[in-house]
C-alpha positions, 0 to 999 in steps of 0.5 A: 848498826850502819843505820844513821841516826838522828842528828840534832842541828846547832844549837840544840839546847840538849847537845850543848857543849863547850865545843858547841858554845864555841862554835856558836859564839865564833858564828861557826855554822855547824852540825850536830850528829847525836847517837847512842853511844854503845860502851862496848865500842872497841873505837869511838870514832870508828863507831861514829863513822859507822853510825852515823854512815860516814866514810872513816875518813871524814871522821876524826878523832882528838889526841893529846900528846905530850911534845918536848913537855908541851901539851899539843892536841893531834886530830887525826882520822879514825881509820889510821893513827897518829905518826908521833915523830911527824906530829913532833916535827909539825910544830918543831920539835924533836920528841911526841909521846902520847899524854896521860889520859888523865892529864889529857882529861883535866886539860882538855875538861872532856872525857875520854872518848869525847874529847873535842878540839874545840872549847877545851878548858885550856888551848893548847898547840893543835895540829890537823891531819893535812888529809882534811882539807880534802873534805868540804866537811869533816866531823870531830868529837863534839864533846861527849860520847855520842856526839860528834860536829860536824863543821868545814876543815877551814873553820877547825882550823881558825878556831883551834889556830891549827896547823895542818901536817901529815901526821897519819899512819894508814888504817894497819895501827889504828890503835894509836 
C-alpha cells in the first residue's frame, strides 16, 4: 500500500476530465497522479495520500455545503474536517450544513469520491482552507476515484475564484 504509483503527466488523453480540460484550457501547468483506487477505502483523500506517498496535509478533499440555501464548495485536507460555522462566516453568512450527496453530485457533475473543484458543472462560491498556501503545491481530486491534481495553491484559487479561510478541524473528526 504507501507504495507510489504511476503518475500520468497533463494532458494525458486517458485522465481526461473537466478538471483537466479546465486546467489545460486556462494553461494551468499541473500534474496528474492516477492509482487504483480501492472501493474499500474507508477515506478517498487519505487513500491518496497514502498512495501516492504524500504527507495528508498536502492532500485536499471537495466538500459542498449548503450556506443560508447557497450551494458552496469547501476544499479542505483530508487529515481533519470541515468546521461549517467557520466555512458559513468566510463567505458571510450565518448557517452551513453539509449538501446532499445527490444534490452535491448533479451540481458539481462528478461522483462521490471524485469530486473536484475544478470544471464543475455549475460554479459555485468556493473556499480554500488557508492551510494551503503553506505548500508550493497541494493536490486535489481530479475528477474520478483515482485520480487526483496536483497544481500550486495560487492557481486553484484563480481558477475556482476561491477564498482562502480557516476552515479545518484537526485530524480527531476527520469524518466530516
Amino acid at each position: 500500500m504507501g507504495k507510489k504509483k504511476r503518475a500520468d503527466t497533463a494532458p494525458a488523453t486517458s485522465a481526461s476530465t473537466p478538471a483537466t480540460v479546465a486546467l489545460a484550457a486556462a494553461g494551468v501547468p499541473f500534474t496528474g497522479h492516477a492509482y487504483r483506487h480501492d472501493p474499500a477505502a474507508a477515506s478517498y483523500g487519505m487513500e491518496a495520500a497514502d498512495v501516492l506517498g504524500v504527507a495528508p496535509e498536502r492532500v485536499f478533499k471537495t466538500l459542498m455545503a449548503d450556506v443560508d440555501g447557497t450551494l458552496t464548495v469547501a476544499v479542505v485536507p483530508v487529515n481533519g474536517s470541515l468546521d461549517l460555522k467557520a466555512l458559513a462566516h468566510a463567505v458571510g453568512r450565518k448557517k452551513a450544513a453539509m449538501a446532499d450527496p445527490a444534490v452535491a453530485q448533479r451540481r458539481t457533475g462528478y461522483v462521490l469520491g471524485g469530486i473536484s473543484p475544478l470544471g464543475q458543472r455549475q460554479h459555485s462560491p468556493t473556499v480554500l482552507d488557508e492551510s494551503a498556501l503553506q505548500f508550493e503545491t497541494i493536490y486535489v481530486s481530479g475528477g474520478r476515484r483515482g485520480f487526483d491534481v496536483e497544481l500550486a495553491p495560487a492557481d486553484l484559487i484563480a481558477l475556482t475564484r476561491a477564498a482562502t479561510a480557516p476552515l479545518g478541524h484537526p485530524a480527531q473528526r476527520a469524518g466530516t
